[in-house]
VOGU-3710 file (C-alpha; in Angstrom, 3 decimals, decimal comma):
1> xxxxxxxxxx> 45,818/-21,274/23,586  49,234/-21,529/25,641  49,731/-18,607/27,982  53,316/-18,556/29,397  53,868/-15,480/31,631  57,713/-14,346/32,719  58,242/-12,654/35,671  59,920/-12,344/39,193  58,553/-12,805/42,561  57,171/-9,495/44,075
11> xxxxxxxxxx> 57,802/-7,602/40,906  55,147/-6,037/38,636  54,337/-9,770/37,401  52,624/-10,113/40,299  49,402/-8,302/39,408  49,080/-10,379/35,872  49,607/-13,588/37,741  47,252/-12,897/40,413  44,611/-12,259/37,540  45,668/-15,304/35,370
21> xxxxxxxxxx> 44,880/-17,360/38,788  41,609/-15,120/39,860  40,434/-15,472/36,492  40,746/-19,166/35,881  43,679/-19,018/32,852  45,755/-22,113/32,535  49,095/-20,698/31,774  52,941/-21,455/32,335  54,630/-19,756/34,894  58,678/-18,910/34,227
31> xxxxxxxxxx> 60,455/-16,703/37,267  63,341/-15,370/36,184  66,464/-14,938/38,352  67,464/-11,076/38,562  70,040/-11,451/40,546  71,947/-13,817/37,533  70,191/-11,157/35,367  68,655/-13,470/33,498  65,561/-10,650/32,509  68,565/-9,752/30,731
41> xxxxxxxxxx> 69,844/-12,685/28,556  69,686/-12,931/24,791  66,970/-15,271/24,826  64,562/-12,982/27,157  65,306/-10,031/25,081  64,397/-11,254/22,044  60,538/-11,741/23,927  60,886/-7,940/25,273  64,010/-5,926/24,747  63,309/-3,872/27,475
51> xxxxxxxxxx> 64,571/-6,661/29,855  62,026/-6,060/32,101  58,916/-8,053/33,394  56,360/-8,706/32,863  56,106/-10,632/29,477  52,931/-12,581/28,682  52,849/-14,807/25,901  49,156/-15,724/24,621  49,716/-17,984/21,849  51,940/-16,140/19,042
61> xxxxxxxxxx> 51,178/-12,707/20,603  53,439/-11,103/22,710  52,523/-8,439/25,570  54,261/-6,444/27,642  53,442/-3,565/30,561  51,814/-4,621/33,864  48,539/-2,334/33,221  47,951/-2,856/29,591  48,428/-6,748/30,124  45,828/-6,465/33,459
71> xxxxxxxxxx> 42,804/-4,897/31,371  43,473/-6,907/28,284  43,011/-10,120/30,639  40,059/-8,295/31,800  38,469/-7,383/29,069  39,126/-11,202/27,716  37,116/-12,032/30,283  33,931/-10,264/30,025  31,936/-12,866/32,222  34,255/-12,069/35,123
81> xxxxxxxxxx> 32,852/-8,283/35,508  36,248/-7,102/36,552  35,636/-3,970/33,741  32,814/-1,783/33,344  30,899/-1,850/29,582  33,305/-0,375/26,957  32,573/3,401/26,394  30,977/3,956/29,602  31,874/6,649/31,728  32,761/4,128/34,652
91> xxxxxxxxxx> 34,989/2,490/32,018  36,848/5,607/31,504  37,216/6,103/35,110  39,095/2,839/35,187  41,359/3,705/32,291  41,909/7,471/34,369  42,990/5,334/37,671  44,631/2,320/35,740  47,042/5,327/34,260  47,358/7,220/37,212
101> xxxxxxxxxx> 49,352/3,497/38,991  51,373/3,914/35,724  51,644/7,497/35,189  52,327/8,273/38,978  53,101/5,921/41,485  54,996/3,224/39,038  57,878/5,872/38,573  57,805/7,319/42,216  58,511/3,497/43,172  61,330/3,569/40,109
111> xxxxxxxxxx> 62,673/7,192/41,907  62,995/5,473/45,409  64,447/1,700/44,559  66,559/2,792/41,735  67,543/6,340/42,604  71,097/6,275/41,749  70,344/4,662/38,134  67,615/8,044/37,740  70,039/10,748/38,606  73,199/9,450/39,426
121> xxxxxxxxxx> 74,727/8,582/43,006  75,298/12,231/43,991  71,498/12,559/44,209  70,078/10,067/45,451  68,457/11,658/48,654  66,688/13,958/47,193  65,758/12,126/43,985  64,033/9,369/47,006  62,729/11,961/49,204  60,669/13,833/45,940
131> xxxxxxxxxx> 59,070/10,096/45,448  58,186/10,097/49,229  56,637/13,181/48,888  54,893/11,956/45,905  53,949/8,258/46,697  52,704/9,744/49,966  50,856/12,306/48,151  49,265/9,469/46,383  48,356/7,329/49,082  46,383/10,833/50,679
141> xxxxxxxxxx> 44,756/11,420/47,412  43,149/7,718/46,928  42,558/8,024/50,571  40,346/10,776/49,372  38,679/8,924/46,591  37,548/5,620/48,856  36,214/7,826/51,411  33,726/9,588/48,251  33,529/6,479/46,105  34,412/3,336/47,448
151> xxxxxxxxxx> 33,935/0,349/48,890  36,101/-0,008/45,165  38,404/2,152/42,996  34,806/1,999/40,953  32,486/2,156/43,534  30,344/-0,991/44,854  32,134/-3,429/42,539  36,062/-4,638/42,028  37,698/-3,992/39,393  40,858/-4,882/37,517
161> xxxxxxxxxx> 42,293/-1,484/38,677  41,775/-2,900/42,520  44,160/-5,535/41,763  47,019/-3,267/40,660  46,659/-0,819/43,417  46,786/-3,538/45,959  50,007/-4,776/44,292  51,413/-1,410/44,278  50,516/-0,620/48,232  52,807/-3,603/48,832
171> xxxxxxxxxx> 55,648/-1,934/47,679  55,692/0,868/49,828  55,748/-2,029/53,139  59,509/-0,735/53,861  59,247/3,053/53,121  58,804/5,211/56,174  55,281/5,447/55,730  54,258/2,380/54,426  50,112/2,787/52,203  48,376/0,725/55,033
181> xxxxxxxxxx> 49,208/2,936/57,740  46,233/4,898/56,046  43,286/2,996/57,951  40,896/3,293/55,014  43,872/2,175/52,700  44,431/-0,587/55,047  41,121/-2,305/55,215  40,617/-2,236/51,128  43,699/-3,937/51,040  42,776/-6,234/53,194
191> xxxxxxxxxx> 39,119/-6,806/51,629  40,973/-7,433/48,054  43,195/-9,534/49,599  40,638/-12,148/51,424  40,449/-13,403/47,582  41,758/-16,814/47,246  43,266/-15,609/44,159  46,172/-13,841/46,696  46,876/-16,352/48,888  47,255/-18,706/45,352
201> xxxxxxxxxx> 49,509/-16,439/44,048  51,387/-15,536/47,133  51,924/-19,549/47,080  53,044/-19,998/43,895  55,506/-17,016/44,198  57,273/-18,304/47,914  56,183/-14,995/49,233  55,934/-15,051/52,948  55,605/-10,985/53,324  51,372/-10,909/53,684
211> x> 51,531/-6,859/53,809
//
């Protein structure tokens, strides 16, 4: 089946092309330029009208959304282990955190990079300093998790949801308190990362930024 996935270096791609690679998917890789705007042309918005990335396009199905596209890959992939057993209460654990990277930190990071589009220029220090306050919050309350559950967002054994998290730590790298100046947030990252799945992807992407 042909898998083509569009996306953008260091965007929310990221996380769907590090699984394609981890998991062994021969797919098509098409990085579109933002600054020509091209997630915006007539021919990506007929894929996804939303103009955003990613896309992933299995065959004749078409899939957007970062998180929904990560645990369909996963659970495509049974053999891999990166989800736990369908209706088992670890698996609804990793729908609860899976959400949570959507539900809570996804739009903080939309409040602090794209403040003036949320509320308009006037407010755009205190729209960014209420997603401080509540990507920091985050980072504390995961901080909180590991220390009770880890090694894993799961417990003893990655996950899908690992992968996201790691991609959304990243993004906090220039914020005033970057996610890995939490030491136990810091060496999960860094035990995710020693995958050769990351440095593949970090490759194939021309990022340089290891963080």
């Amino acid at each position: 089946m042909a898998t083509t996935l569009y996306g953008s270096s260091s965007t929310a791609s990221l996380v769907v092309h590090w699984l394609l690679i981890e998991l062994g998917i021969e797919h098509t890789l098409v990085l579109l330029d933002f600054d020509t705007r091209e997630q915006k042309s007539a021919d990506y918005l007929a894929l996804n009208p939303a103009g955003r990335v990613p896309t992933l396009v299995m065959g004749n199905q078409v899939l957007t959304e970062a998180a929904a596209i990560a645990l369909h890959l996963a659970d495509l992939h049974p053999e891999a282990g990166l989800l736990p057993a369908p209706a088992s209460p670890e698996r609804a654990q990793a729908y609860r955190w899976m959400f949570w990277c959507a539900n809570t930190l996804q739009p903080a990071y939309r409040a602090w990079f794209y403040a003036d589009e949320v509320a308009g220029a006037a407010n755009v220090d205190a729209v960014r300093e209420g997603a401080r306050q509540q990507l920091e919050a985050g980072w504390a309350q995961f901080t909180g998790h590991l220390r009770q559950a880890g090694p894993y967002v799961l417990g003893e054994r990655i996950s899908v949801v690992d992968f996201m998290l790691v991609m959304l730590m990243r993004w906090s790298r220039n914020m005033p308190r970057p996610s890995d100046t939490w030491p136990e947030l810091k060496a999960y990252a860094e035990r995710i990362k020693a995958r050769p799945a990351f440095a593949e992807v970090y490759r194939r992407e021309g990022i340089t930024d290891w963080q």
